[in-house]
N, CA and C atoms as a LAMMPS dump frame, in Angstrom:
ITEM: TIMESTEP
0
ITEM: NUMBER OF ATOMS
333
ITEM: BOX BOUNDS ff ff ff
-5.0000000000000000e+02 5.0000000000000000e+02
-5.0000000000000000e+02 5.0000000000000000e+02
-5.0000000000000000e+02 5.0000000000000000e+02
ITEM: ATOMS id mol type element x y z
1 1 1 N -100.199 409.845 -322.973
2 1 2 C -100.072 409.601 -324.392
3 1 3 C -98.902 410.418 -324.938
4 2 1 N -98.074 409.743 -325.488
5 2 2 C -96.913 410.479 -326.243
6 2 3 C -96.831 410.432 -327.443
7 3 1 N -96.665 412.365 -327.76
8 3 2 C -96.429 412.793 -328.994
9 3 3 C -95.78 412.346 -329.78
10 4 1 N -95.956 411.562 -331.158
11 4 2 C -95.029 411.362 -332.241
12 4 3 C -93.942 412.121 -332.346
13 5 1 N -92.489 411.994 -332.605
14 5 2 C -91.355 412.906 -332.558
15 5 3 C -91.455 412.835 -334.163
16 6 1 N -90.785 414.328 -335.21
17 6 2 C -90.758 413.913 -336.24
18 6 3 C -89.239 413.818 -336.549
19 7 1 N -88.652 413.703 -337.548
20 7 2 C -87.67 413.794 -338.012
21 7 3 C -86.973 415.151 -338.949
22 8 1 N -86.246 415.67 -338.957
23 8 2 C -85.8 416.355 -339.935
24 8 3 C -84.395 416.258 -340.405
25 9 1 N -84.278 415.856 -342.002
26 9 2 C -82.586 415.192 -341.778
27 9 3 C -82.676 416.233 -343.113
28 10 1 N -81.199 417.19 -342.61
29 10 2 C -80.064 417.833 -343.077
30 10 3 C -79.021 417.261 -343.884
31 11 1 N -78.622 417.885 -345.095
32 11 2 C -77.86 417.203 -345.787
33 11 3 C -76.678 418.393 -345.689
34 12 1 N -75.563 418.578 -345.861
35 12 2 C -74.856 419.406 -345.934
36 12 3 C -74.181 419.727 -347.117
37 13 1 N -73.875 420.577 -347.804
38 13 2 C -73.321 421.089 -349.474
39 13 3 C -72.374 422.339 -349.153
40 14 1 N -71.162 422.035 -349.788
41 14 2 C -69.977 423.031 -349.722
42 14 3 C -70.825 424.186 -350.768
43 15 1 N -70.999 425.573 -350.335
44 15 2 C -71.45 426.763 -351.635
45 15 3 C -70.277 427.3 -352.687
46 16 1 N -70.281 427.562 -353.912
47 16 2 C -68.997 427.45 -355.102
48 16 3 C -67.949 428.031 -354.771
49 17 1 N -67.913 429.099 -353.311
50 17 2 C -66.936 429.873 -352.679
51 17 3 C -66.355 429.654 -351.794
52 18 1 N -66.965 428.264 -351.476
53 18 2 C -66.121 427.794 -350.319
54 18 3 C -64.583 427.541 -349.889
55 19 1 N -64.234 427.846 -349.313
56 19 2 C -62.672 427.678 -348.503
57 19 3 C -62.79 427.262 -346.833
58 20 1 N -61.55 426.612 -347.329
59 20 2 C -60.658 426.321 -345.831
60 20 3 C -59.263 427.496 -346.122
61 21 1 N -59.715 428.226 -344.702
62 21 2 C -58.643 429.326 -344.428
63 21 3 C -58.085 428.641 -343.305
64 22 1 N -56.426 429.134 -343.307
65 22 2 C -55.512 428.855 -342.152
66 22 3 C -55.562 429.859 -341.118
67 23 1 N -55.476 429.587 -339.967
68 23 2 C -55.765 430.954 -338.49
69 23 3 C -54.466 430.025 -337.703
70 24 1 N -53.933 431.246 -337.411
71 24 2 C -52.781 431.351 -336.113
72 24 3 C -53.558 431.918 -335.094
73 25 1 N -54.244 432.588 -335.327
74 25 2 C -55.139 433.285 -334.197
75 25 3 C -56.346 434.066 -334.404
76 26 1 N -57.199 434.885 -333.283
77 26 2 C -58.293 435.738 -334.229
78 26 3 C -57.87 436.854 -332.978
79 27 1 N -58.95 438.138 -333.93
80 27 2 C -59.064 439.005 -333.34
81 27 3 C -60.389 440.211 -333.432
82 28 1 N -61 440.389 -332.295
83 28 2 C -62.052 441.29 -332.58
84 28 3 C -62.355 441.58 -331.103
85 29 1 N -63.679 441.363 -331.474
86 29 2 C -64.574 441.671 -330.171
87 29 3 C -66.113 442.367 -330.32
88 30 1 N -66.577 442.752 -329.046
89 30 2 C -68.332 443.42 -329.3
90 30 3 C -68.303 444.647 -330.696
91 31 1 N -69.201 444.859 -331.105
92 31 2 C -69.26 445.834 -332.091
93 31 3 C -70.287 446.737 -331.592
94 32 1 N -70.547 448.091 -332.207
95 32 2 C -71.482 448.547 -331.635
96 32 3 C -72.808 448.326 -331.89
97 33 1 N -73.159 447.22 -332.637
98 33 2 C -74.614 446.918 -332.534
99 33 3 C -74.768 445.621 -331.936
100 34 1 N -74.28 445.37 -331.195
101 34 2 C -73.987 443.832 -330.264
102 34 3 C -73.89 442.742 -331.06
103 35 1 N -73.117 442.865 -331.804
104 35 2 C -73.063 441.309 -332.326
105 35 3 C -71.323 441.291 -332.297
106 36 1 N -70.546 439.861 -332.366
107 36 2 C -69.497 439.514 -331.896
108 36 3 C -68.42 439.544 -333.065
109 37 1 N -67.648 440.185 -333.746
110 37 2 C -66.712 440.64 -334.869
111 37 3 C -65.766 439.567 -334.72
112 38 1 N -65.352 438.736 -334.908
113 38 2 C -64.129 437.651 -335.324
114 38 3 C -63.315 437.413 -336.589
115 39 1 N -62.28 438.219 -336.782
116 39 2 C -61.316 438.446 -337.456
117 39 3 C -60.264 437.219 -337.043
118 40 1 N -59.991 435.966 -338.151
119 40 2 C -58.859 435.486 -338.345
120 40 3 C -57.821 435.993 -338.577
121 41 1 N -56.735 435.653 -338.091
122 41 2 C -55.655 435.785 -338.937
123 41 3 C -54.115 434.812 -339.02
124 42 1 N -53.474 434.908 -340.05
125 42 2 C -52.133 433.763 -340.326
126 42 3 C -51.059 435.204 -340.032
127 43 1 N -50.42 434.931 -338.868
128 43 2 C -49.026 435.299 -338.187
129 43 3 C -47.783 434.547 -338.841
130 44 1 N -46.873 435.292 -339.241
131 44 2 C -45.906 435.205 -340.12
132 44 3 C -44.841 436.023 -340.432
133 45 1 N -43.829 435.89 -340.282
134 45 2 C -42.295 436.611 -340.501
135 45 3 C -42.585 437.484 -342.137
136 46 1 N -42.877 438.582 -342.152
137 46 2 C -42.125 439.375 -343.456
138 46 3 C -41.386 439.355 -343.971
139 47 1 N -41.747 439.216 -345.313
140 47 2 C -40.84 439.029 -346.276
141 47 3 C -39.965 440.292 -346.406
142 48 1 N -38.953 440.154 -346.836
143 48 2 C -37.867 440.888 -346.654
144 48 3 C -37.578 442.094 -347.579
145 49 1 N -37.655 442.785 -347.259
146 49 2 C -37.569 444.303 -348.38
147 49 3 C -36.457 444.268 -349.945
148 50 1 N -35.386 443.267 -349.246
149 50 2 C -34.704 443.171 -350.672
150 50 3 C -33.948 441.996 -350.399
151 51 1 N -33.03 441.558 -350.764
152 51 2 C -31.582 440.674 -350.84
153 51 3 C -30.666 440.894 -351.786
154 52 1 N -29.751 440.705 -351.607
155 52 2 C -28.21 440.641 -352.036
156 52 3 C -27.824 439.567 -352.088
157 53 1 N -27.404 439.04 -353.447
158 53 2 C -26.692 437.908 -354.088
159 53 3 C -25.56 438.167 -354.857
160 54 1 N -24.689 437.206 -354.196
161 54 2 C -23.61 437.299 -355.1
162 54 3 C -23.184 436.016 -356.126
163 55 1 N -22.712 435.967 -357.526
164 55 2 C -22.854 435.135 -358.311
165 55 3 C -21.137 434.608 -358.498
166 56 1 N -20.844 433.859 -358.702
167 56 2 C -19.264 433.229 -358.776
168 56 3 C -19.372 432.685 -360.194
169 57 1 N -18.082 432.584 -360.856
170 57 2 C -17.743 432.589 -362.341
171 57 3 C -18.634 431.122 -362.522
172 58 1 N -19.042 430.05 -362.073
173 58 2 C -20.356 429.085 -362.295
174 58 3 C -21.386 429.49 -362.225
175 59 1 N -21.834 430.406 -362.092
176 59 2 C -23.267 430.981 -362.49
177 59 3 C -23.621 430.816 -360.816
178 60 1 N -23.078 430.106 -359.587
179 60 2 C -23.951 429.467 -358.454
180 60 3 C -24.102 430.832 -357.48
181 61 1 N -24.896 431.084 -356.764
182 61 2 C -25.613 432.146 -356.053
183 61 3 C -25.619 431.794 -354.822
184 62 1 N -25.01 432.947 -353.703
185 62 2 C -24.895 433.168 -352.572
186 62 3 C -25.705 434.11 -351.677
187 63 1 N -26.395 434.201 -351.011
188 63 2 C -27.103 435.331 -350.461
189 63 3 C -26.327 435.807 -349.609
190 64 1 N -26.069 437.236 -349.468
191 64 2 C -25.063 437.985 -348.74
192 64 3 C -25.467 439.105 -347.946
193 65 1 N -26.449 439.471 -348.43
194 65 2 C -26.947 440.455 -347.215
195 65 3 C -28.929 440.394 -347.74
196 66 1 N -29.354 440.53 -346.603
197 66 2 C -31.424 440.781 -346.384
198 66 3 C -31.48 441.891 -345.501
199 67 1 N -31.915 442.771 -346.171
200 67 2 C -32.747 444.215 -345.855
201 67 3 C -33.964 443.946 -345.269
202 68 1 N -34.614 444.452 -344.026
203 68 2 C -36.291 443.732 -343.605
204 68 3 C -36.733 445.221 -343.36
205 69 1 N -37.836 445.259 -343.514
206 69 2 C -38.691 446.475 -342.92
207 69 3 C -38.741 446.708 -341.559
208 70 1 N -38.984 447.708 -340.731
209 70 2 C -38.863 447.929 -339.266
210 70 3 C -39.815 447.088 -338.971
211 71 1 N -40.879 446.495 -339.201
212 71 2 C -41.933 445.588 -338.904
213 71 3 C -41.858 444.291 -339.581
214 72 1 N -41.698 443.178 -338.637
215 72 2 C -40.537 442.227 -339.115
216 72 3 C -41.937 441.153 -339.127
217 73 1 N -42.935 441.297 -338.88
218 73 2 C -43.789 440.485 -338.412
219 73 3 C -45.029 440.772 -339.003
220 74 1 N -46.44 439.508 -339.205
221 74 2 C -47.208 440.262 -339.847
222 74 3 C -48.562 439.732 -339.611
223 75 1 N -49.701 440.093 -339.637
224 75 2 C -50.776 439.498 -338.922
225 75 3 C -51.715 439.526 -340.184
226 76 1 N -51.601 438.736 -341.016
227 76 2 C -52.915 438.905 -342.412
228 76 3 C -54.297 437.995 -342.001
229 77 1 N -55.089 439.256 -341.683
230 77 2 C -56.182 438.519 -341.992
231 77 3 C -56.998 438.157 -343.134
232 78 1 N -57.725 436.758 -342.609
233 78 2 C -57.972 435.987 -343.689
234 78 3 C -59.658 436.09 -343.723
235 79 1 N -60.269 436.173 -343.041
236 79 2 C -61.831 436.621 -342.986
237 79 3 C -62.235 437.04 -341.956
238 80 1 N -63.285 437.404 -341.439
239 80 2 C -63.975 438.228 -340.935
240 80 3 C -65.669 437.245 -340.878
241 81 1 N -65.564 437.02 -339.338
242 81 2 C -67.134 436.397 -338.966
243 81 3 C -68.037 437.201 -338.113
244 82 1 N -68.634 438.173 -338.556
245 82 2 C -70.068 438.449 -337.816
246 82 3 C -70.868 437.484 -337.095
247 83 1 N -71.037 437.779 -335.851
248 83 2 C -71.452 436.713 -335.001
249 83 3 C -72.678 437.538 -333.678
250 84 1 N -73.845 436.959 -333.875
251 84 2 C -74.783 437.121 -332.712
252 84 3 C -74.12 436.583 -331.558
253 85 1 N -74.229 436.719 -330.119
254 85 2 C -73.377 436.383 -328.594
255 85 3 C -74.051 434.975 -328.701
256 86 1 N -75.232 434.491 -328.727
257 86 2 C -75.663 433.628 -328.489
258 86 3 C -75.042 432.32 -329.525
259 87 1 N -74.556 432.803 -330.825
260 87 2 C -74.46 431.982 -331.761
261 87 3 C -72.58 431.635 -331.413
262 88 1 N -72.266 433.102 -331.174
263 88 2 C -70.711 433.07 -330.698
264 88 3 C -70.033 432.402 -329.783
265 89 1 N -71.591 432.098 -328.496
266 89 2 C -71.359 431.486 -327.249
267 89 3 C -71.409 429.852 -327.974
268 90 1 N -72.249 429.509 -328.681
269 90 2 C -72.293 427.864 -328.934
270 90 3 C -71.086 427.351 -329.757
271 91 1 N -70.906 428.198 -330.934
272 91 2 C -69.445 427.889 -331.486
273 91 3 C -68.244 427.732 -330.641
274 92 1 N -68.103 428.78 -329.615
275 92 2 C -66.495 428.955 -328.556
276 92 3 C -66.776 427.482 -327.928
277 93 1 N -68.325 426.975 -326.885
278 93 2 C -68.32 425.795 -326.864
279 93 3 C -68.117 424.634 -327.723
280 94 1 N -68.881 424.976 -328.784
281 94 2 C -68.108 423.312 -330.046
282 94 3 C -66.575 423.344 -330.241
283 95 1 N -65.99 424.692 -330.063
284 95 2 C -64.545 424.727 -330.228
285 95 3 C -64.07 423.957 -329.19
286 96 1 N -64.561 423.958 -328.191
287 96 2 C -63.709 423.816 -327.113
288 96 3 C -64.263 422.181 -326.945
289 97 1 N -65.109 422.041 -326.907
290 97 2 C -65.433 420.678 -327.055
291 97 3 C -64.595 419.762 -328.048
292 98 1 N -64.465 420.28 -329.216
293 98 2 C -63.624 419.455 -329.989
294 98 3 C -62.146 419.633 -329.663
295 99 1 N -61.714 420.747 -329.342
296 99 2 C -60.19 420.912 -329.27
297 99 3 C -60.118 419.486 -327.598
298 100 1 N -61.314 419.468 -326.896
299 100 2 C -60.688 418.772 -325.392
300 100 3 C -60.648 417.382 -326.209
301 101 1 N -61.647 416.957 -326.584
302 101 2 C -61.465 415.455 -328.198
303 101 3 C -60.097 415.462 -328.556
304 102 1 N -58.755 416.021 -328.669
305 102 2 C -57.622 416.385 -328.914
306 102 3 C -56.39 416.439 -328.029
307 103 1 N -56.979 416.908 -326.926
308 103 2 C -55.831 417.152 -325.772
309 103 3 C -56.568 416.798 -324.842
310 104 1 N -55.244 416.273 -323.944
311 104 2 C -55.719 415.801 -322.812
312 104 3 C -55.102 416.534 -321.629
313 105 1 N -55.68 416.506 -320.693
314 105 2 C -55.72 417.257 -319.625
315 105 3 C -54.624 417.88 -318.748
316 106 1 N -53.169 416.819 -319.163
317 106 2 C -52.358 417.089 -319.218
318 106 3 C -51.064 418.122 -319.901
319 107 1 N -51.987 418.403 -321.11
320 107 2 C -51.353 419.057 -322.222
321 107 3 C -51.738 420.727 -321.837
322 108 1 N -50.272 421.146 -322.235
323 108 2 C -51.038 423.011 -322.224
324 108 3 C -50.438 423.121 -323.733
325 109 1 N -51.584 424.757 -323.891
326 109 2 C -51.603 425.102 -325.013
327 109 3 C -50.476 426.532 -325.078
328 110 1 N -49.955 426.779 -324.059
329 110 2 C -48.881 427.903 -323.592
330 110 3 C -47.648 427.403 -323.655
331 111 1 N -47.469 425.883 -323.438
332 111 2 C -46.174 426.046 -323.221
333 111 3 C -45.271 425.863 -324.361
C-alpha cells in the first residue's frame, strides 16, 4: 500500500532590500566556528589620484598627465555570505551545474 505524497508549493518574493550585486570573484574561507565566509568582490582599475588638463583658447580640454596611487588595482567587496559546509557544498554544486548549462566542454574558463 502506498503512502499518499503531499504537496508543498513555494512561492518566491524579492524582500524591500533586495539586490543584484556584480562579482569578478569571491573570497574567504572556514571561519572559526565552522561555517563557510564568502566575500564577493568587483576587481577594477583605480581611479586615479588626480589629472591634468589643459584648455586651448576654445574652451576644448586635453588630458595631459594622470597621477595613480602605488596600488593601481582594487578588489571592493560587495557582500559577505555566511554559509554552513553543507549548505556551501549544495550551492558550489547548483553553481556548477548551471555554469556547465553554459559552457561546453570544450570551453575553458582560464584561457
Amino acid at each position: 500500500m502506498e503512502i499518499p505524497k503531499e504537496k508543498l508549493n513555494i512561492a518566491f518574493k524579492q524582500g524591500p532590500e533586495y539586490k543584484i550585486f556584480p562579482a569578478t570573484g569571491a573570497y574567504g574561507g572556514p571561519t572559526p566556528q565552522g561555517e563557510i565566509l564568502c566575500n564577493f568582490y568587483v576587481e577594477y582599475r583605480d581611479s586615479p589620484e588626480s589629472i591634468t588638463l589643459e584648455i586651448d583658447a576654445r574652451g576644448k580640454t586635453q588630458e595631459v598627465e594622470r597621477k595613480h596611487a602605488p596600488q593601481n588595482f582594487v578588489r571592493e567587496l560587495q557582500v559577505g555570505i555566511l554559509l554552513r559546509p553543507d549548505i556551501a557544498k549544495s550551492i558550489g554544486n547548483w553553481l556548477i551545474q548551471n555554469a556547465d548549462k553554459l559552457y561546453s566542454p570544450h570551453d575553458k574558463l582560464d584561457s
